[in-house]
N, C-alpha and C positions, 0 to 999 in steps of 0.2 A: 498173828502174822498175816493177815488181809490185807486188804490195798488199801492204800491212801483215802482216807474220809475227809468229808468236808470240816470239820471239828479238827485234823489233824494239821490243817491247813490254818483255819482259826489262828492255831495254838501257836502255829510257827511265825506267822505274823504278828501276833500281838508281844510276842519274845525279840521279833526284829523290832521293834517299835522300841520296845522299854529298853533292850541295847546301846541302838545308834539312836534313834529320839526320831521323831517327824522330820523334823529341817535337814538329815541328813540322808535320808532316804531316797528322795527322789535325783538328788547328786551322786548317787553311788549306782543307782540306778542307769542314769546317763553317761556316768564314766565307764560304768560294765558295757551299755549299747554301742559306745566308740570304740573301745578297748575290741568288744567283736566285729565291728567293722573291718577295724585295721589290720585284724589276724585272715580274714576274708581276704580284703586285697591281696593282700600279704602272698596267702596261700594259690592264690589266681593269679598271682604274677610268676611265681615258682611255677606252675602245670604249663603257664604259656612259654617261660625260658627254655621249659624241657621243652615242650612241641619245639621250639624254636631250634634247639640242638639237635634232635632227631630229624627234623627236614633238613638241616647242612650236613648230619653227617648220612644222609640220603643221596646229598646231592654229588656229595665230593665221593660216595662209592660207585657211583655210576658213570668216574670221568674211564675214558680208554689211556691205556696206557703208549707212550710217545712208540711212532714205529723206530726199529733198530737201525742206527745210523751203518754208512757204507762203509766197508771194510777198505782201510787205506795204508798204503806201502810204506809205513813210517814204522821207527823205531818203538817201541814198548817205551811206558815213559820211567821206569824203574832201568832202563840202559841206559840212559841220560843223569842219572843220579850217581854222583861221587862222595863217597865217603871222605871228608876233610883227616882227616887221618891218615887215612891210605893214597892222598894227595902229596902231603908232606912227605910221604916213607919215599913217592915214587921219585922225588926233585933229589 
């Protein structure tokens, strides 16, 4: 149960070899380097989206809230409202 030897290495290459063969090796190779490219991006545009949601919702917590409008001599607007029902009853 030692570590990985050079022999062991050997062994595991000459098995990828007689699998997929020479001619597909170096294309499976290249398609693995993209494939981790694209999860790279991938993952670096997801950590930038967050930054990008944590500074708006920075920003939108630090607005002040509107001051309190003046107090005016009008009706509640719930005494302006008629029940259509109790319109009819009154006619």
């Amino acid at each position: 149960m030692g570590a990985l030897k050079p022999w062991h290495i050997a062994v595991l290459v000459v098995v990828l070899v007689l699998l997929f063969g020479a001619k597909r090796l170096p294309d499976a190779a290249r398609s693995l380097g993209r494939s981790l490219r694209i999860i790279k991006a991938e993952t670096k545009g997801l950590v930038d989206d967050d930054n990008d949601l944590a500074e708006k919702a920075d920003a939108q917590h630090g607005r002040q809230p509107l001051p309190p409008a003046q107090a005016q001599n009008t009706q509640p607007p719930s005494a302006s409202i008629v029940d259509p029902v109790q319109r009819v009853h009154d006619k």
